[in-house]
Every structure is written in structure tokens, then in C-alpha cells.
C-alpha positions as CSV (number, residue, x, y, z in Angstrom):
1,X,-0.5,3.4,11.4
2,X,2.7,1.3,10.8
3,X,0.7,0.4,6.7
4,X,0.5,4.3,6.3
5,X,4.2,4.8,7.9
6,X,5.2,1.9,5.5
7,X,3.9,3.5,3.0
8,X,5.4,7.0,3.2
9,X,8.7,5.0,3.4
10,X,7.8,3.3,0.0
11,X,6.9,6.7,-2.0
12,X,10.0,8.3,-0.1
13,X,11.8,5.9,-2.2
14,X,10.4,5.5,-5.4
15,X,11.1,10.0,-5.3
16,X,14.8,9.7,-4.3
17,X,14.8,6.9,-7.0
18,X,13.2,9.2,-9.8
19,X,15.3,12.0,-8.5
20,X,18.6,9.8,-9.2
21,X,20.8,10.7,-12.2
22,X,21.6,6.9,-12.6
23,X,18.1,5.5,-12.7
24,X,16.9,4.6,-15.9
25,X,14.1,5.7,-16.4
26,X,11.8,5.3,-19.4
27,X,8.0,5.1,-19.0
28,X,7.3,8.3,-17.0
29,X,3.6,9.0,-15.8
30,X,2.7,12.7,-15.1
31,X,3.7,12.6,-11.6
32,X,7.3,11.3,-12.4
33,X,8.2,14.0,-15.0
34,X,6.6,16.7,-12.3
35,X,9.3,14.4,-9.5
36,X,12.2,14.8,-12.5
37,X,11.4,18.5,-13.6
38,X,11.7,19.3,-10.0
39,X,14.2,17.8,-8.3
40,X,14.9,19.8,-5.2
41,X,11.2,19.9,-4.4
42,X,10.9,16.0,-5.1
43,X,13.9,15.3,-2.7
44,X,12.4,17.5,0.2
45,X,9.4,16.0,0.0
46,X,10.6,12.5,0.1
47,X,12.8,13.8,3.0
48,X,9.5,14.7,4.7
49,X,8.2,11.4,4.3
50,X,10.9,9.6,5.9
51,X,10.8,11.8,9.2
52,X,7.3,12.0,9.4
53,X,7.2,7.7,9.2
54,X,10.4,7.9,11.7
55,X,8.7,9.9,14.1
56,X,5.3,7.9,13.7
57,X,7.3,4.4,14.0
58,X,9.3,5.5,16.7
59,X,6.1,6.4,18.6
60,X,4.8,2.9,17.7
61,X,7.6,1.1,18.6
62,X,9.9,2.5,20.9
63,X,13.3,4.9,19.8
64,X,15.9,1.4,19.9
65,X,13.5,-0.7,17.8
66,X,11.4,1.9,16.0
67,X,14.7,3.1,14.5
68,X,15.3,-0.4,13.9
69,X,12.3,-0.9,12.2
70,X,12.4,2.1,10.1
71,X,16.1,1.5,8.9
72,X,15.5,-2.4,7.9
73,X,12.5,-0.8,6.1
74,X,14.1,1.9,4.4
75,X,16.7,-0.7,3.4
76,X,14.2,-3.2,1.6
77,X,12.3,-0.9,-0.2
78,X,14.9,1.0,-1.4
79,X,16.5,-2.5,-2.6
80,X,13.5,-3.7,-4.1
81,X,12.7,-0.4,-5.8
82,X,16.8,-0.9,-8.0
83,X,15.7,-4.4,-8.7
84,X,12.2,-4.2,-9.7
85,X,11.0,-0.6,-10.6
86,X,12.9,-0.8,-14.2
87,X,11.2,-3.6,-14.9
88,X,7.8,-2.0,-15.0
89,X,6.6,-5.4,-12.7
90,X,4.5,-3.4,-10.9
91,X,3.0,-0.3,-11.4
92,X,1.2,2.3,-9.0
93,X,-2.3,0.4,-9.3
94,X,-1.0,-2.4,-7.7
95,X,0.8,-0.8,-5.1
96,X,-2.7,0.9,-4.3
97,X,-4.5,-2.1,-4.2
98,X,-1.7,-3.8,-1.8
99,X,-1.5,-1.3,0.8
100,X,-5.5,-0.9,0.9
101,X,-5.9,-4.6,1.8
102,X,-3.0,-4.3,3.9
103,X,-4.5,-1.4,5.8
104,X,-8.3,-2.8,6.0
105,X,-6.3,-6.2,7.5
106,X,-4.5,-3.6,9.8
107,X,-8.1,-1.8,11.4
108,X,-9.9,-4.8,11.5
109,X,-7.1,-6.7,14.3
């Protein structure tokens, strides 16, 4: 639950980032020109994903440190996303591949 939460907080992100009129942004896939052709539909989306992995943390956690949580989260991908999202790093595949193992790790303890 928290690697699916984590992981709505992560595409939340990388839409408010394509939605930004200051991003550069130069290799676009089919699902970032949809996210920049449609901006208002992009950002309530993304806005859906952060309330949805609020609410889900919050019931995880508790309200003081779900919100915690969810804020020092928010905070580090978004950061991560300015520094290492233009440098085309790390593409979609691998976040795929990281948040499957990462959710296999999470059923199996």
C-alpha cells in the first residue's frame, strides 16, 4: 500500500512537472504531449493522485505522521524530478521495474 501510495505521489509529480511552463522539456513520449496538450485535465488528475495517496497514507500511518510522511515525500520527489528528469537519467521503464520490485519486497514482509 505505501509502494502504490508512493507511487501516485511520484506520477503526481512528474504531471505537475510536464504541466509547468518553465520545464524544459524536449523528448516527449505520447503520454507527455497528451499531459501538455491538456493541461487542465493533466493538473486535476495529478491533484487526484495526491489526495488519494494522502488519504491512503494517512490511513496507514496515522493523520500527524501520515501527513508527515506524505509531505517529506511530495518534497523529494518533486526535488528529484527538477534535478534529474531533464537529464533523461531515467526513463519510465526503469521507474516500472523499481516500483515492481519494490512492491513484490513489500507483499512478501
Amino acid at each position: 500500500m505505501i509502494t502504490i501510495s508512493l507511487l501516485l505521489i511520484l506520477l503526481a509529480s512528474l504531471v505537475f512537472y510536464n504541466t509547468s511552463k518553465k520545464a524544459l522539456l524536449l523528448y516527449n513520449s505520447a503520454i507527455e504531449i497528451w499531459i501538455q496538450v491538456n493541461k487542465n485535465y493533466s493538473k486535476a488528475i495529478a491533484l487526484l493522485f495526491l489526495i488519494v495517496s494522502l488519504l491512503s497514507i494517512i490511513l496507514i500511518f496515522g493523520f500527524t505522521s501520515g501527513i508527515i510522511f506524505w509531505l517529506i515525500s511530495f518534497i523529494s520527489f518533486l526535488s528529484t524530478i527538477v534535478i534529474i528528469y531533464p537529464l533523461k537519467i531515467v526513463n519510465y521503464k526503469h521507474l516500472i521495474i523499481l516500483f515492481l520490485i519494490l512492491l513484490v519486497l513489500e507483499l512478501i514482509t
